[in-house]
N, C-alpha and C positions, 0 to 999 in steps of 0.2 A: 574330060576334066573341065569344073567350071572355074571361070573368074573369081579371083576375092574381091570385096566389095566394100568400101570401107562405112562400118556401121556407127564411129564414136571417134570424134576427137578429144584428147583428153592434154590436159596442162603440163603434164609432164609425165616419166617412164612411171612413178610409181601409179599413180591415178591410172594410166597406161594398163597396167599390170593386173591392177583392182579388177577393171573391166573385164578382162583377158581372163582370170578368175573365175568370177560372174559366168562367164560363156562357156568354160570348159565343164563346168561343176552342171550348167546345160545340156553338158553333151556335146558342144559343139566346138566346134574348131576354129582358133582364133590365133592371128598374126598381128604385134606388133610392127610400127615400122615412124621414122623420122616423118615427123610431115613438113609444114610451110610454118614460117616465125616461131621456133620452137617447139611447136605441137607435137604430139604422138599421136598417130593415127591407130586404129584397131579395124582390122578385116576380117572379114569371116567369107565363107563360100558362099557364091550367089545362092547359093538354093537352100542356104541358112540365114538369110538377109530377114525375114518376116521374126522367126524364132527367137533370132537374134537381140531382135530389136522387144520383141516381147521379156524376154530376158531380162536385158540389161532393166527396162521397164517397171519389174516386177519388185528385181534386187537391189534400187537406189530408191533413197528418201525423197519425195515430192521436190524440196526444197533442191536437191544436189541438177536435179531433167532440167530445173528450171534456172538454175545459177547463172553467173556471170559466162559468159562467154572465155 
């Protein structure tokens, strides 16, 4: 079994969720979880970490990759 690997932090559960969306509709398999100062973090399986990341990539506006922190 591999490690989950955390591919997105996101601002909050719904944003959270969005992503999570994103990934499953992939095909791939994704976990919420609490992160550090509010955050939601998003993991996927290490050996979904490239796809993953093509993914989310593909499915967000220029403007949202590149937003605030």
């Amino acid at each position: 079994m591999t490690g989950m690997v955390r591919v997105a932090v996101a601002g909050d559960v719904a944003e959270a969720e969005e992503i999570q969306e994103i990934l499953r509709s992939a095909g791939i398999d994704a976990e919420i979880a609490d992160g550090e100062d509010d955050s939601v973090t998003v993991s996927v399986p290490e050996s979904s970490v490239e796809q993953a990341q093509d993914a989310i990539e593909a499915m967000t506006e220029p403007e949202d990759v590149i937003g605030e922190p």
